[in-house]
ROKOLDO-904942 format. One record per residue (C-alpha): residue in one letter; x, y, z. Coordinates in steps of 0.25 Angstrom, whole numbers, padded with zeros to 4 digits, always signed. Each point is the difference from the previous one (the first is absolute). Layout:
N
AXYZ/...
***
This chain:
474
X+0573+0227+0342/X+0011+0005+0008/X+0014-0008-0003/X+0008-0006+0011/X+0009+0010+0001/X-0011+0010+0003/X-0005-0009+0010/X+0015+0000+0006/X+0000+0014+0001/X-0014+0003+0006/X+0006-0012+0011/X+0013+0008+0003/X-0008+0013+0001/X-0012-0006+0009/X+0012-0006+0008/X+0009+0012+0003/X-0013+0007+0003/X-0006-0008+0011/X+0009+0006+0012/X-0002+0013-0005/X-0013-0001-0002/X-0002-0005+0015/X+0011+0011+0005/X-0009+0011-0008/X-0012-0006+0006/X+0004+0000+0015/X+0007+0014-0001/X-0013+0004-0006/X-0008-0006+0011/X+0009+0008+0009/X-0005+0011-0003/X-0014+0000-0003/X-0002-0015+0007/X-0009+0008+0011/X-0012+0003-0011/X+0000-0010-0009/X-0001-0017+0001/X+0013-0008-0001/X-0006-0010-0007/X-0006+0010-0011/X+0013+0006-0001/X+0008-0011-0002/X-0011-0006-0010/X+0002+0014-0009/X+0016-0002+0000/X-0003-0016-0006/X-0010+0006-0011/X+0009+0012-0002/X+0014-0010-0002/X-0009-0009-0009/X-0006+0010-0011/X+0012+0010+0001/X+0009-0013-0002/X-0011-0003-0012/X+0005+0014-0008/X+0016-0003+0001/X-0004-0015-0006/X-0005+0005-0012/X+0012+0009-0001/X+0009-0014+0002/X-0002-0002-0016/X+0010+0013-0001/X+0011-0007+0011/X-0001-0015-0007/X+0004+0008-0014/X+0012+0006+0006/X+0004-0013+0011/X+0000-0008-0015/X+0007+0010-0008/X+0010+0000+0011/X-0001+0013+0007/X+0001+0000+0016/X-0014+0002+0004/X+0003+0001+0015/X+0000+0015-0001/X-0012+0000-0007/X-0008-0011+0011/X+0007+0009+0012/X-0005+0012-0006/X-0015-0006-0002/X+0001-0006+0014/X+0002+0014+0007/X-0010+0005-0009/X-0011-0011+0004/X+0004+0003+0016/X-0003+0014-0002/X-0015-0003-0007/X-0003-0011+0011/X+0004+0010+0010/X-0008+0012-0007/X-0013-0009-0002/X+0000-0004+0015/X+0002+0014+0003/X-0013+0002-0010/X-0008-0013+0009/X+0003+0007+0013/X-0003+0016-0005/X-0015-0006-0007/X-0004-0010+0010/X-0003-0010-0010/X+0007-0010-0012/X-0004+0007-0012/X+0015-0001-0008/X+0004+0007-0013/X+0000-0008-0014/X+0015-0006+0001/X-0001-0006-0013/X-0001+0010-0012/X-0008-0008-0012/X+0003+0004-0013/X-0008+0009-0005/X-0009-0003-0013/X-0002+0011-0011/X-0010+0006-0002/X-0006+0013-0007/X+0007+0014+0006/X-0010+0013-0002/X+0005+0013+0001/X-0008+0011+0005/X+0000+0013-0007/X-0007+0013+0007/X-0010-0003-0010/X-0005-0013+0006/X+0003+0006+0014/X-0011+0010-0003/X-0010-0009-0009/X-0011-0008+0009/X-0001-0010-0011/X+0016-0002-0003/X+0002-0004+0014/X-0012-0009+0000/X+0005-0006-0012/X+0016-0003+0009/X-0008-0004+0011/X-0007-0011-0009/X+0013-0006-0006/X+0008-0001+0012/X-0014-0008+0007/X-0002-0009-0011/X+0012+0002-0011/X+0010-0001+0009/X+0007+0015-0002/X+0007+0009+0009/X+0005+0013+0000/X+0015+0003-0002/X+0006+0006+0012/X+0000+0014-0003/X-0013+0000-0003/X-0002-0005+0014/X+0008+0011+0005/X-0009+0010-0008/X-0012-0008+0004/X+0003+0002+0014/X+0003+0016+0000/X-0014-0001-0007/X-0008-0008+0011/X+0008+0008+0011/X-0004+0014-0006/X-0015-0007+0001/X+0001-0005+0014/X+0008+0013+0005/X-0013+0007-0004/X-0007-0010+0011/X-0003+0003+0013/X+0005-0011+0012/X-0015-0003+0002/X-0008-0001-0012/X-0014+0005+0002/X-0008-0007-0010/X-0015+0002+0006/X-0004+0008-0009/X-0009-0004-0012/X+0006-0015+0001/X-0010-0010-0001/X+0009-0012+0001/X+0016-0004+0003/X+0007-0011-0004/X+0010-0005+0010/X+0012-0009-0003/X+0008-0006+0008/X+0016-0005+0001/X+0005-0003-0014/X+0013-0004+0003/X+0008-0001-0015/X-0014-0009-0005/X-0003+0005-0013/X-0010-0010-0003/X-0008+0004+0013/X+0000+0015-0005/X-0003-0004-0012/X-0014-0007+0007/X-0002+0012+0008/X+0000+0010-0012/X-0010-0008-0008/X-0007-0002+0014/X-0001+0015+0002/X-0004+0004-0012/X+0013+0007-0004/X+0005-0008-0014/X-0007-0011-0008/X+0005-0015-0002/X+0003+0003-0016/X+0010-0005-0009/X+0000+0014-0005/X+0006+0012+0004/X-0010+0007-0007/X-0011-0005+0009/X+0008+0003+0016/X-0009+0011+0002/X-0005+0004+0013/X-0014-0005+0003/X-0004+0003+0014/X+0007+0014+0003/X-0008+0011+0001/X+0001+0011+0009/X-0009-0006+0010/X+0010-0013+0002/X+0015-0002+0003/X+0009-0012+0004/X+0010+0001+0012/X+0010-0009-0001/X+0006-0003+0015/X+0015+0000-0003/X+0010-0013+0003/X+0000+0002-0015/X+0013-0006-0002/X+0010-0011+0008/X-0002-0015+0000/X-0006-0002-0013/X+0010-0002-0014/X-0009+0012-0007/X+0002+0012+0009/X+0005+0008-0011/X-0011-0002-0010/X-0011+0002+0011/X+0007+0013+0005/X+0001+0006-0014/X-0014-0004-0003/X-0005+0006+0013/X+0009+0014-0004/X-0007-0001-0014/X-0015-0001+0005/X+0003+0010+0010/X+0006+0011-0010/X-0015-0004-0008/X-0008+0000+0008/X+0005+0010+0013/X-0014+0001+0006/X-0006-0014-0002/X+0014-0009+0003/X+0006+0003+0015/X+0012-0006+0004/X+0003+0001+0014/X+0013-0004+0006/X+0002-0014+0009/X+0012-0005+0008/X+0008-0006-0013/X+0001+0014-0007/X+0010+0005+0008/X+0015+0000-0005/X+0007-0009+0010/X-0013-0011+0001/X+0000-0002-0015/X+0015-0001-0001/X+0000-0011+0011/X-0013-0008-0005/X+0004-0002-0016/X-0004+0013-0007/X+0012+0009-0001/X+0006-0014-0006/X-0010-0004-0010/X+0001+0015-0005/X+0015+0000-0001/X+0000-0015-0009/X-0010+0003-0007/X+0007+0013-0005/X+0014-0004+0003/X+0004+0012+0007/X+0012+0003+0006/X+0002-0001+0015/X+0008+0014-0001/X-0001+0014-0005/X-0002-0001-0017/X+0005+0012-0011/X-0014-0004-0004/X-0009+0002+0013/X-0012-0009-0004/X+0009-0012-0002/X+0005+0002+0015/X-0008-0006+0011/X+0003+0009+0010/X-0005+0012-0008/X-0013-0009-0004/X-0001-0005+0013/X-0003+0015+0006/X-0009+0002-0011/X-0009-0010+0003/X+0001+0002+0017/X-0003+0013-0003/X-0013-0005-0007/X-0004-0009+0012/X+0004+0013+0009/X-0011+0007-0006/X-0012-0008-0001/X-0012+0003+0009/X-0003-0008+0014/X-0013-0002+0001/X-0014+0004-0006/X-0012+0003+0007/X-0015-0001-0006/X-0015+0002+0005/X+0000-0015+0009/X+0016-0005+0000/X+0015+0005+0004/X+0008-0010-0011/X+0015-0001+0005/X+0011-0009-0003/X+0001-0006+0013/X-0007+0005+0013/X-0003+0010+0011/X+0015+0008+0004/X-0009+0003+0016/X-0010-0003+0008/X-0005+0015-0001/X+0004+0002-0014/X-0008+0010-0007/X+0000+0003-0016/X+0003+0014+0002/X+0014-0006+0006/X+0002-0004-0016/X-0005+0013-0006/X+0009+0008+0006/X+0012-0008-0007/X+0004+0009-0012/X+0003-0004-0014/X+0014+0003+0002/X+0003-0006+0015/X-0006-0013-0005/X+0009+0002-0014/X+0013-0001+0010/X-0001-0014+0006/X+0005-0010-0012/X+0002-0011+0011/X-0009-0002+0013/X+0009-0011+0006/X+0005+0010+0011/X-0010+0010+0003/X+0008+0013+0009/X-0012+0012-0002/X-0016-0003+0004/X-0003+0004-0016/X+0008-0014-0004/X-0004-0007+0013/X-0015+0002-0002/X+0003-0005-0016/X+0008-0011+0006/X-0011-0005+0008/X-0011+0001-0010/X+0008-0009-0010/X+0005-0009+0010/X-0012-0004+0009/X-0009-0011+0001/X-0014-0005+0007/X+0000-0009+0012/X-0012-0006+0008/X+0003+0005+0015/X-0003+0014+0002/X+0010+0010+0003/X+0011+0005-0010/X+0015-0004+0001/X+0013+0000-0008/X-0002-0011-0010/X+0009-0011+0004/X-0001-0008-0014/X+0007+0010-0008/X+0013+0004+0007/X-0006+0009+0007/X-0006+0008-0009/X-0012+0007+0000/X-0012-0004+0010/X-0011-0011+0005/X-0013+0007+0000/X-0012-0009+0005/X-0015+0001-0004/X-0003+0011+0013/X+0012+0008-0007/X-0008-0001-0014/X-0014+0002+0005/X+0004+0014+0008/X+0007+0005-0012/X-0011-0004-0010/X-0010+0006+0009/X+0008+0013+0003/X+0001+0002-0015/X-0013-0003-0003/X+0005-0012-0011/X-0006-0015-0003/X+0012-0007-0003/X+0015+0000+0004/X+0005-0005-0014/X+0015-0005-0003/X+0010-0009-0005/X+0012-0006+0004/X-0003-0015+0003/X-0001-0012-0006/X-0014-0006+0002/X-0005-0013-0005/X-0014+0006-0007/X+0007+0011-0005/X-0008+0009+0010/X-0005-0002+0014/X-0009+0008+0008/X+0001+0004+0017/X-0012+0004+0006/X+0003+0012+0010/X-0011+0004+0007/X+0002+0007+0014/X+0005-0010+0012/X-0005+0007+0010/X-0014+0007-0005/X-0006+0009+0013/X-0014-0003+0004/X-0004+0016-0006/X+0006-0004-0012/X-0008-0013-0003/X-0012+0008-0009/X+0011+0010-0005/X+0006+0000-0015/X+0013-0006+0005/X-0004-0013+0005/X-0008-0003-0014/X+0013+0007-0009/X+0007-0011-0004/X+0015+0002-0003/X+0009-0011-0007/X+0014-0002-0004/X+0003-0005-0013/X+0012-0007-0003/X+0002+0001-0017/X+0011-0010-0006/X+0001+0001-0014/X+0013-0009-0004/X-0007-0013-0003/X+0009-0012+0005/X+0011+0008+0005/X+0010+0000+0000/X+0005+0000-0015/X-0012-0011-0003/X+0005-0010+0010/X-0010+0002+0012/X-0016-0005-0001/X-0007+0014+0003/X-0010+0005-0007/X+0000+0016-0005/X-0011+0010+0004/X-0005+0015-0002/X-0008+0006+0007/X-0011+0009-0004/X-0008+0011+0008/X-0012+0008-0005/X-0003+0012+0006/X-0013-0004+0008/X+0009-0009+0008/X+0001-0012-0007/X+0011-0008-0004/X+0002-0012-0007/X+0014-0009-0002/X+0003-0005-0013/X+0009-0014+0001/X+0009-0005-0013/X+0010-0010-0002/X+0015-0002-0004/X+0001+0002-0013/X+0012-0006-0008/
***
């Protein structure tokens, strides 16, 4: 419970603020009022000066100790209210670059102990060690210590770098396992492993062995692996360890959230500093300061794969970049142009604006393509015509990608042709049928507080597919 003089702080800092709040508000609108709804703006300032104000509360225990031991706190309460100002400003700044209210994690909960593992070059090159990490940070509790990380990542990046932009997996594959958005929700991961086959619900480590991964299966895992969710770390580092296992049966490709400057805006970059207790500045010892860390792991998210291709389906992270957008567009992306963009924020060449486009799009109803106007601007709206002709040119079932919540975990869009011609009514077109499957794998997101179900999905290569629904898990 919070003592009054807490409470009286929290009141003086919520005071003082409400003028600036409304002066940063209004100068803000100034400049960006044209493209974006006053209302909106003004409700993101409210819900920014409530949970940034929610941090400095908890650090009023550390102002009552010195307003009681007879210290001049008004320094100190100056010094916090510039500091609050300066977050309220930053996180509308974040509301108005993203197009949506998705804050940062303002208070840091402590942190409970748990088992560290260190991983040697040994484990790093033994299929059944990493198995045997991967089992007790799902269901032990572990987690690697932060140069372990680091070496884990130079590892995964070495794989990936191997990777080309498009990966072509048509080839003696019989069926793919697709998971959607994970989002931090380890629990979900930990459903969609045992779902795909890829570890066994044991109490052993002994027993986590793979079941389901011959050479004629794999799993793509759709990226947004991290953000949102209290467990980024854990599912990133369990992804990274499976990946260094299993390099042909585990694909990881990249989604919108693996970029430098989205995961340090949506909570990742945060969790990773508390939970190593990083320094915010350069370190004698480099893996105890963020900043170095920090390009370690953008580096890793730079140098992921963008999208797979297999005998019926184009899988992606988020959509179709043009209306004329052709897969040997993608091809042509090399191993070291795609390496270079650790953030896609603010695309400048066509390599970046095409990778931009595929992470950030999404699905609409009407036909036609557009910039999409639910994201900040950011990648495009492609309608069910746009899929269809570019299912059809590529000679594919299924447009296959992430991205979205969705209540089933999955949904499913019907794209035939719009406008079939009267020569074309007996012709293999009209009776193709081409679908866009949405795969949302982060069961009652965000962080266990929503009502949706997860999914994967599953296609076969005669053209089948089946999703597989699961709950939230506690």
């Amino acid at each position: 419970m919070m003592n009054s003089t807490s409470r009286w702080i929290g009141k003086r800092l919520l005071h003082s603020l409400a003028p600036t709040t409304s002066t940063i508000a209004q100068s803000v609108f100034a400049k960006h009022g044209r493209s974006r709804n006053v209302w909106f703006l003004f409700g993101g300032a409210a819900a920014a000066t409530v949970l940034a104000t929610s941090q400095f509360l908890v650090q009023g225990e550390e102002i009552r100790a010195r307003f009681h031991a007879g210290d001049d706190t008004a320094p100190m309460i100056q010094e916090r209210r510039k500091l609050l100002q300066e977050t309220i400003h930053e996180t509308i700044h974040q509301i108005l670059s993203f197009g949506r209210v998705s804050l940062p994690h303002y208070i840091r909960q402590s942190q409970p102990q748990c088992r560290i593992i260190r991983l040697s070059k040994e484990v790093l090159s033994s299929e059944k060690e990493l198995l045997q990490v991967v089992h007790a940070i799902l269901y032990k509790g572990a987690r690697v210590d932060v140069e372990s990380l680091v070496h884990l990542c130079h590892a995964a990046t070495d794989v990936f770098r191997t990777e080309d932009t498009l990966l072509d997996k048509t080839t003696n594959i019989d069926m793919v396992s697709v998971v959607g958005d994970l989002h931090g929700c380890l629990s979900s991961l930990k459903s969609t492993l045992e779902m795909t086959g890829l570890l066994h619900d044991s109490d052993s480590a002994t027993t986590t062995t793979p079941t389901s991964t011959p050479s004629n299966r794999c799993v793509v895992f759709a990226g947004d692996f991290v953000d949102r969710g209290e467990a980024s770390l854990e599912v990133w580092t369990v992804l990274l360890l499976l990946k260094v296992a299993f390099p042909q049966q585990v694909v990881l490709l990249r989604g919108n959230h693996e970029d430098s400057k989205v995961a340090e805006v949506y909570g990742f970059a945060e969790e990773v500093q508390t939970k190593y207790q990083l320094s915010s500045h350069e370190h004698s010892d480099h893996n105890r300061s963020m900043p170095h860390v920090w390009k370690t792991l953008s580096d890793t998210f730079a140098a992921l794969p963008i999208a797979v291709v297999t005998d019926t389906a184009f899988i992606v992270h988020g959509g179709l970049p043009s209306r004329h957008f052709k897969l040997d567009q993608l091809r042509q992306v090399t191993i070291q142009d795609r390496c270079r963009y650790n953030t896609l924020v603010r695309p400048t060449t066509s390599v970046d604006t095409l990778m931009e486009r595929l992470l950030w799009s999404d699905p609409m109803p009407q036909p036609g393509i557009r910039r999409n106007r639910w994201r900040g601007g950011r990648g495009m709206e492609f309608g069910p015509d746009v899929t269809h002709d570019f299912l059809t040119r590529e000679g594919l079932h299924y447009l296959v990608r992430a991205h979205e919540p969705v209540d089933a975990g999955f949904e499913t869009v019907h794209c035939s042709n719009p406008h079939p011609t009267n020569d074309a009514v007996d012709s293999d077109e009209t009776t193709t049928t081409t679908q866009l499957v949405t795969v949302f794998s982060a069961a009652n997101y965000p962080n266990g507080t929503g009502t949706n179900h997860g999914a994967i999905l599953q296609l076969y290569r005669d053209g089948t597919h089946k999703a597989i629904q699961f709950s939230y898990q506690t």
